[in-house]
N, C-alpha and C positions, 0 to 999 in steps of 0.2 A: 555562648551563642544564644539569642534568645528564640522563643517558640515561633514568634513569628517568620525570624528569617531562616527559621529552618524548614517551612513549610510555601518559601516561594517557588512556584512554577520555574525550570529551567528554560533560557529563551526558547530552543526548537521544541519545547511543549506549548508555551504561551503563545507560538507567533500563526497556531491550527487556530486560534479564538480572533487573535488579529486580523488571518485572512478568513474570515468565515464569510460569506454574502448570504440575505437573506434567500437568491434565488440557487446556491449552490452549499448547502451546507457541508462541514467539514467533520461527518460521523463516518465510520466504518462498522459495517453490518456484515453478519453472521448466521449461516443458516446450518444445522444437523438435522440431519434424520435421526431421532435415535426410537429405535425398536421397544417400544413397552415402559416407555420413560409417563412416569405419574406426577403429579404435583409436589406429593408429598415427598417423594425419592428427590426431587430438583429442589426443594425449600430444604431436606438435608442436606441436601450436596451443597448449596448454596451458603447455607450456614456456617458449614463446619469449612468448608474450603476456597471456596470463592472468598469471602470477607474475612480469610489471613492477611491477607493486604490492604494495608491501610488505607490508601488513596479512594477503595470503593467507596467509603465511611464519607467521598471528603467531593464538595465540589469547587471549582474553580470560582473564585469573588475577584473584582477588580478594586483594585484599592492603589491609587501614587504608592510607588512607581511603578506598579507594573499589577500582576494576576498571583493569588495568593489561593492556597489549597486552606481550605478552612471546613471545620467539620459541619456536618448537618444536625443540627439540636435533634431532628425530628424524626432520626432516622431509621427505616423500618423496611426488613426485606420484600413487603409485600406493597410497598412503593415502586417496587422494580422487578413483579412481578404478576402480567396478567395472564392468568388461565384462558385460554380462547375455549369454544366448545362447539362441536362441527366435523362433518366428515366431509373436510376440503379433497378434492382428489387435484390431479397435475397441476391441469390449467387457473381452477378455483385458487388454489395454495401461490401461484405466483401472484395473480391479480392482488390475492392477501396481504403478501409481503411487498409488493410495490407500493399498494395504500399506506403500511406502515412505514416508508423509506419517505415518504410525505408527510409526514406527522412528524413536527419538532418537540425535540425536549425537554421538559420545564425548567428554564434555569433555574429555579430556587429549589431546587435539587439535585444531587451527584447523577451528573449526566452519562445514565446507559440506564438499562434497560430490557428485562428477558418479558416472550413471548413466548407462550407453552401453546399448539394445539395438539393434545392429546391422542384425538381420536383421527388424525388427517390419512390419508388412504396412502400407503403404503409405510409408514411410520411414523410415528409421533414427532411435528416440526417443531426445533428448536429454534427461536428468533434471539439474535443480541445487537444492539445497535449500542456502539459506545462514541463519545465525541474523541477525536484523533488527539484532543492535548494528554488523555488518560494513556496512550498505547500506543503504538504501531503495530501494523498487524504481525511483523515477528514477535514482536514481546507477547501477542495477546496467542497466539500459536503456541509461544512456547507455555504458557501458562497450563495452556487444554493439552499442553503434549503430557505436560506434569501432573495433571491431575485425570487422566482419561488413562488409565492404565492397557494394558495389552489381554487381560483377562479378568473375566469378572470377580473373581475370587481373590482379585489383588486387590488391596485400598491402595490410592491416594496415598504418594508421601507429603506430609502437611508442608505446602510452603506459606510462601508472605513476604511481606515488605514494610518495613516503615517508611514515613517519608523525613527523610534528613538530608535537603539536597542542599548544600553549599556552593550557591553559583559564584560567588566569591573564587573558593578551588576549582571548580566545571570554569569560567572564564582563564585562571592562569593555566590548568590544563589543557587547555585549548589551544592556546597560542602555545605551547608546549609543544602542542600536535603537530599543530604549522609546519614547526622548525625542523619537526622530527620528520615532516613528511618532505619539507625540501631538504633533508641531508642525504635522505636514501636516494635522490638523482642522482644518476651516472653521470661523469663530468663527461664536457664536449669529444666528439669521437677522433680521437687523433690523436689525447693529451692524455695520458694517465693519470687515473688518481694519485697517484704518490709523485706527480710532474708538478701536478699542477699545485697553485699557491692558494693560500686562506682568501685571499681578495680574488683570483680567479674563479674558485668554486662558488664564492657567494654571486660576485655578478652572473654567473652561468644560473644559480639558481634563481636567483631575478628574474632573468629575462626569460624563463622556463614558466615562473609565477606568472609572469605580465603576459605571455606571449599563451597560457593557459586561459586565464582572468580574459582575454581581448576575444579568442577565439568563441568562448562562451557567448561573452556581449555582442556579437557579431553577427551571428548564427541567425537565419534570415528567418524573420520569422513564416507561420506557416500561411498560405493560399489561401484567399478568401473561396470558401466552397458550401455546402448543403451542410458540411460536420462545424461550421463556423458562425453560427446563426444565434442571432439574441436568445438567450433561454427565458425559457415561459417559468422556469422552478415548478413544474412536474414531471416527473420522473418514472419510468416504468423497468423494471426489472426482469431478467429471464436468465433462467440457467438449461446447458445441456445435457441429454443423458449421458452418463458414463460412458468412455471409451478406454481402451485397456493401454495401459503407458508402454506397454511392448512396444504399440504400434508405432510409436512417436521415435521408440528407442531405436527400430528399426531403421527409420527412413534417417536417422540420424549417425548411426552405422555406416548406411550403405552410401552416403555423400559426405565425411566426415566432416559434420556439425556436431554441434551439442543438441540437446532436445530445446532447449530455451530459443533456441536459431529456427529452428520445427517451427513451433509453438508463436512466436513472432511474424515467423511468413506468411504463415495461418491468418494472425490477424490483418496483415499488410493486403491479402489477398481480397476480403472479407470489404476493407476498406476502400478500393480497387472496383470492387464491384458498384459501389453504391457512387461513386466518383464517374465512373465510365456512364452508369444509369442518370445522374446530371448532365451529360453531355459537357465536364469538365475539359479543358485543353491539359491531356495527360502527358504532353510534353514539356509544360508548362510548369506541374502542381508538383506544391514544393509540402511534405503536410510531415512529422516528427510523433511518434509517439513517447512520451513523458513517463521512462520507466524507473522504479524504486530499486535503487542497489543500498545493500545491506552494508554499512560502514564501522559494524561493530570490532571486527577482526582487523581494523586499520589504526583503532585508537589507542592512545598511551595507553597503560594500566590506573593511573591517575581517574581514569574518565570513564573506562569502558566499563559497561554494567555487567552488574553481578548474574549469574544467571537465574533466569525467573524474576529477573526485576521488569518494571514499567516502565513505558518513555519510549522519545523516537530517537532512533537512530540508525536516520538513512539520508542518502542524496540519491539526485534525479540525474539521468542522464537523458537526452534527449535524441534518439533514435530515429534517423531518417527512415519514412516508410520509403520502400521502392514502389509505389503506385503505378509508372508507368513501363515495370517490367513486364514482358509478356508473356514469359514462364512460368512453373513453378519453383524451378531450377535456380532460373538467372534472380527470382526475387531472393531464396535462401540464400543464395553466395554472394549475395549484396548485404542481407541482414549479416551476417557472418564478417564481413571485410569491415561496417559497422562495428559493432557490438566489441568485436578485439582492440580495434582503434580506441572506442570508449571507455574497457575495461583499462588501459596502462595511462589514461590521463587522469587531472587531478577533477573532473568534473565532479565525481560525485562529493567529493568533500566541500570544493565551493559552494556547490549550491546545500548542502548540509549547512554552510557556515552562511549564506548567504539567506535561506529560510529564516536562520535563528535570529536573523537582523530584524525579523518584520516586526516583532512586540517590542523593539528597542528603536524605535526611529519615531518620529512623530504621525500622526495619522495621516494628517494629510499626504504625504512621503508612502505611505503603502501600495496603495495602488498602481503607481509607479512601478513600484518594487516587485508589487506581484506581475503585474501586463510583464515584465522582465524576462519570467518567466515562463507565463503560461498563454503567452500571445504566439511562443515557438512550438505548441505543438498542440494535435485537434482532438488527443484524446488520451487517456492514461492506461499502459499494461498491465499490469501487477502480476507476478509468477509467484505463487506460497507452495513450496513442495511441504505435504503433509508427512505424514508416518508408513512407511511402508507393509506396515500390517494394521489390522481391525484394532480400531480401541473400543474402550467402555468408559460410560458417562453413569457416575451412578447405580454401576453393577449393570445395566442396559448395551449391547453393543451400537454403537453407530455406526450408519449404513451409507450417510451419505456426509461429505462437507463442501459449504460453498462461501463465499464472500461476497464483498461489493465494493469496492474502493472511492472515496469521493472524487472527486474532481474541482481541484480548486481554480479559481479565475473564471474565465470566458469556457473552460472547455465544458462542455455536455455531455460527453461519452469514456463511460469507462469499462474495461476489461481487464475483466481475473479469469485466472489460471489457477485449478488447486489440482495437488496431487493425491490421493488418499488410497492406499490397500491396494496398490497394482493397477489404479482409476485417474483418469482425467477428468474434468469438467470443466467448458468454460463458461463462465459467467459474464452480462450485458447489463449496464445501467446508465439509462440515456434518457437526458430532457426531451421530451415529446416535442420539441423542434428541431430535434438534430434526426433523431430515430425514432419516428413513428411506428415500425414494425423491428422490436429488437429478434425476434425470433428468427428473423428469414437474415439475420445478421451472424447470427450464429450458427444456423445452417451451412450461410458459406466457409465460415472460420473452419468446421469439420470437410467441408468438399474439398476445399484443398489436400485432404489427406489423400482424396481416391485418387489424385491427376498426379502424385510421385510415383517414378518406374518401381514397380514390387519386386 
């Protein structure tokens, strides 16, 4: 095999570069607290562990036929890493890192990029912004799960990766996957498996395929509303204080949910509000949030990553909000009757396989491709459950973690979910025409906790 084909982009990496729009870029940003963290501790840690993995060394080049991982002659860790200096406090420190989620990345260099402010008031802020073809944010979790140990007196187990992707085998394991995922159907209810014939069970998985495939393409798209608005490409960011995940686990307990059904009403409620406040017809409004499920534990062994490796691999499922529910109650056990329905279909994998199409089709043919997708829903969830106890960054513990999830196509508004140390926080990033005040958005996502029976 030669050097260079072993260093092409896989398509559901290349096809984040495909749909990028200049007004909606396709990075995934990262913020820590970490407690007493100095330059010099972060350009070690960065050294010796951060750049085991190849891909950091390497940026994305477009070359026929397609996007090529190629090294950077010039490459120097203090390219990707600027010391800010300042004593930001709360509100200072967001307005920061919103500026920064506005600020693109040099292509003629490996796209990401740390941000140190040292001295910011209540811990030293950690900034990462990486472009979405390097990671998803499972893979880049699991990375800091691996390297942020549980006590400071532990190092770092050294990992890495090289890159030796054979889309060559990732293509026949693919369709490997396919087959494997239509044999695990149940045949039709009434016939048994051992009844029914070889030509029986494939037509039944056909029409399971097409009758999955239809229902996707179907799927209305969402209500023209306030969340649906041309974007301007800027962007303001905000995260909430901690709240203790008991709390969630509780209210999830005592209406048997899961916390992710919690967590989801929260923002349906959140989005409810700002719809009601347009004087939207909310028997009318049809509006989907576009959430990432993890696809790793579905794939052959062929395919599925090593752990602590790079790359995406997730599909989207697309989650009716109950906007026009008038409880807090009746909206949970609608996200709930949702979310299960979603979990046993094959959505998240089509739209996995149907993402990976976008670097493989002609340009023109994109944006098609993408409206497909992101015309059905006004905004993206993301849920990262973090580590359940304190880690350390550098022998430093970290105190807080948060994210920011892009938002690809038309939509403007996104929401993360992190879990960390017994802690919740949710996170808002939205082009300043959809949400001009992200704060009073997150407000409400937290006030839906007080209005469940305690």
């Amino acid at each position: 095999m030669s050097q260079k084909e072993s260093h092409l982009l896989l398509p559901v990496d290349s096809a984040w570069l495909a749909l990028e729009r200049p007004d909606n870029p396709m990075t995934i940003t990262v913020m820590m607290r970490v407690e007493g963290l100095t330059e010099a501790r972060l350009l070690e840690f960065l050294r010796i562990y951060w750049m085991a993995w190849e891909r950091f060394r390497r940026l994305p080049v477009r070359r026929a036929p397609g996007w090529w991982w190629e090294d950077d002659p010039v490459f120097s860790l203090r390219h990707h890493l600027e010391v800010v200096p300042g004593r930001f406090d709360r509100e200072a420190l967001q307005d920061w890192v919103s500026a920064r989620l506005n600020q693109s990345l040099p292509g003629y260099r490996p796209l990401w990029k740390f941000w140190l402010v040292p001295e910011a008031v209540g811990g030293a802020a950690l900034l990462l912004r990486m472009h979405h073809c390097y990671a998803d944010g499972l893979s880049l979790l699991g990375i800091f799960d691996r390297l942020c140990p549980p006590s400071p007196q532990q190092a770092p187990v050294l990992y890495g990766a090289r890159e030796e992707a054979d889309s060559g085998r990732w293509v026949r394991a693919a369709s490997a996957w396919l087959n494997e995922l239509a044999a695990s159907e149940a045949a039709p209810t009434g016939s048994g498996a051992s009844g029914c014939s070889a030509l029986e069970r494939a037509a039944w998985k056909s029409l399971k395929l097409a009758n999955e495939l239809s229902q996707f393409l179907v799927e209305p798209e969402d209500s023209q509303s306030s969340l649906k608005r041309s974007l301007l490409g800027r962007r303001q960011c905000r995260w909430s204080q901690p709240v203790a995940l008991e709390r969630f686990h509780s209210i999830a307990v005592a209406t048997g949910v899961t916390i992710n059904d919690v967590l989801l009403s929260c923002v349906a409620s959140a989005v409810r509000k700002r719809l009601v406040a347009d004087d939207t017809d909310m028997d009318e409004a049809v509006l989907h949030a576009a959430v990432p499920v993890d696809i790793r534990s579905r794939l052959p062994e062929d395919i599925k990553p090593e752990s602590g490796s790079l790359g995406n691999y997730f599909g989207t499922v697309f989650v009716p909000l109950p906007v026009d529910g008038e409880s807090p109650l009746e909206r949970l056990f609608r996200i709930k009757h949702e979310t299960r329905k979603l979990k046993k279909s094959w959505q998240p994998g089509l739209s996995w396989a149907l993402t990976g199409s976008a670097s493989l089709i002609p340009e023109a043919w994109r944006q098609p491709v993408a409206d497909l997708f992101y015309r059905k829903a006004s905004a993206v969830v993301s849920n990262v459950p973090g580590t359940r106890e304190q880690r350390y960054l550098a022998g430093c513990r970290i105190l807080e973690q948060m994210f920011w999830v892009p938002q690809a196509g038309d939509i403007g508004l996104g929401v993360s979910i992190v879990s960390y140390a017994g802690q919740v926080q949710f996170g808002v990033v939205a082009d300043e025409a959809v949400l001009a005040a992200p704060e009073s958005f997150l407000d409400d996502c937290l006030h839906e906790l007080d209005l469940f029976p305690s």
